[in-house]
C-alpha positions in Angstrom: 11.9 -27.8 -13.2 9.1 -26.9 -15.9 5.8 -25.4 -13.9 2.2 -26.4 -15.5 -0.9 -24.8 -16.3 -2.4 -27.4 -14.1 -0.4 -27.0 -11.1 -1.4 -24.1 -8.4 -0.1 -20.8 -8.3 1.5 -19.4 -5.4 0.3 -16.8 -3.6 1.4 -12.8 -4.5 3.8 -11.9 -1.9 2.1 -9.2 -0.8 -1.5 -7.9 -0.2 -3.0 -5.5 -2.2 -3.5 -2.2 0.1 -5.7 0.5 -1.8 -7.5 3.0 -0.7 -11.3 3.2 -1.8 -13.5 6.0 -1.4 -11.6 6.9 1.9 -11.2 3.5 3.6 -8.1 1.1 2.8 -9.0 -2.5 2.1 -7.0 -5.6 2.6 -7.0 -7.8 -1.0 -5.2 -11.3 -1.1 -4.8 -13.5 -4.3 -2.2 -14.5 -6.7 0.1 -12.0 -8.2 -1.6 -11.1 -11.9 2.2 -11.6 -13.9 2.0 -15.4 -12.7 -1.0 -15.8 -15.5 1.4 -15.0 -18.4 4.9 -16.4 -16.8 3.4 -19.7 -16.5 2.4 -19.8 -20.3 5.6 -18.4 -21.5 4.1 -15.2 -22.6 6.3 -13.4 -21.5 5.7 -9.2 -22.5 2.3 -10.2 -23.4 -0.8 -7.9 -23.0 -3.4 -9.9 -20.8 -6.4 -9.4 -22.2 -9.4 -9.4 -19.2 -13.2 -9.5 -18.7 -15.6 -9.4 -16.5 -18.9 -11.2 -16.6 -20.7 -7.9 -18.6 -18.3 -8.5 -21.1 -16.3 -5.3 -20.3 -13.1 -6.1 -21.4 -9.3 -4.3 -21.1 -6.1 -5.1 -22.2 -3.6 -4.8 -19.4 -0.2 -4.1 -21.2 2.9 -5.8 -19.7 4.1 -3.0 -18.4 1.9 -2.4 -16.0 3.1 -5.9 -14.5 5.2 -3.9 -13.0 3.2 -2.6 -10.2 2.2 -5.9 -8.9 -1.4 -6.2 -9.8 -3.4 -8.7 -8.4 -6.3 -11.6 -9.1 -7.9 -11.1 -5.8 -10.0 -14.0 -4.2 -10.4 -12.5 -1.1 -11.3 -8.9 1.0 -10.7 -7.9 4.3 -9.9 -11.5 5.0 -13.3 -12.9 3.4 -13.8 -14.8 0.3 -15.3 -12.4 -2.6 -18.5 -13.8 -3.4 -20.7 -13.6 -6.7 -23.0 -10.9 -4.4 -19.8 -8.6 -3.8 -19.1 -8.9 -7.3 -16.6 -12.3 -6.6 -15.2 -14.5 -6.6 -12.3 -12.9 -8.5 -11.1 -9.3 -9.3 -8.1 -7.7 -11.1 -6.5 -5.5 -8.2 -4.1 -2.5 -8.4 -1.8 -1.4 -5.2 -3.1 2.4 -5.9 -1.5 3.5 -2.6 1.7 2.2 -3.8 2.5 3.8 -6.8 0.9 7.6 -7.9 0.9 6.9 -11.0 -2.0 4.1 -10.8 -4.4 7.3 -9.3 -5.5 7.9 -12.7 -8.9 7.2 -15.1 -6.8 4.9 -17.0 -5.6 2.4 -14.4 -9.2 2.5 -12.5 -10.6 0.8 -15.8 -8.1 -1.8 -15.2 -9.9 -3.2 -12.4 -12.3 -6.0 -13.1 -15.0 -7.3 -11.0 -16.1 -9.9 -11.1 -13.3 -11.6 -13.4 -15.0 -13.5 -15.9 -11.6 -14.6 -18.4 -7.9 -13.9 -18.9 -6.3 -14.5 -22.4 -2.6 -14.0 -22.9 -1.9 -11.7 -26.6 1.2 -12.2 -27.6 3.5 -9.3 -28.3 
C-alpha cells in the first residue's frame, strides 16, 4: 500500500539518549529517514534549517545512525522558548563516531525546513 505525504508518520522506534554537557536527556519524535522514504528520495541529502537560517546538509549516510526530528524532551513538548517545537537529534551515546565537530553542527534547533536533494 502507497504511504502519503499527508498521512502521519510513525513514531522513531526508539528515543534519542545523548549526553549533553554531562546530563543525558530523553528526546522523542519521528525517525529523520522517514522524511526522505516517504517522498521516494531515497539516498538523498536532506537539506535542514533552522529559524536563523543556519542551514546543513545531512548526507544519507548519516541515516544510518538513526537521527531524529525531536518534538519532545524529557517527556515535555519543545516549545518556541527552549528553542522548539522541533530539532534534528543525533543518538551521540550510541555511536562514537557522532562525538565530533562535524555531527554537532548537524543538530538544528529550532527546525525551521527540510528539503530532500536528490542524489
Amino acid at each position: 500500500m502507497p504511504s502519503y505525504a499527508a498521512e502521519p508518520l510513525l513514531p522513531a522506534e526508539g528515543a534519542v539518549l545523548p549526553t549533553i554537557g554531562g546530563t543525558t536527556h530523553l528526546f522523542e519524535g519521528i525517525p529523520l529517514r522517514a522524511v526522505p522514504e516517504r517522498v521516494g528520495g531515497k539516498e538523498a541529502a536532506v537539506r535542514a534549517s533552522a529559524s536563523n537560517d543556519d542551514g546543513i546538509d545531512i548526507p544519507w549516510d548519516d541515516l544510518k545512525y538513526d537521527p531524529s526530528i525531536a518534538t519532545s524532551a524529557v517527556g515535555n513538548l519543545l516549545k518556541v522558548l527552549d528553542k522548539g517545537p522541533l530539532w534534528i537529534v543525533y543518538p551521540r551515546d550510541d555511536h562514537g563516531a557522532l562525538r565530533d565537530d562535524i555531527h554537532d553542527s548537524r543538530w538544528i534547533r529550532p527546525l525551521n525546513w527540510l528539503q530532500i536533494v536528490p542524489p
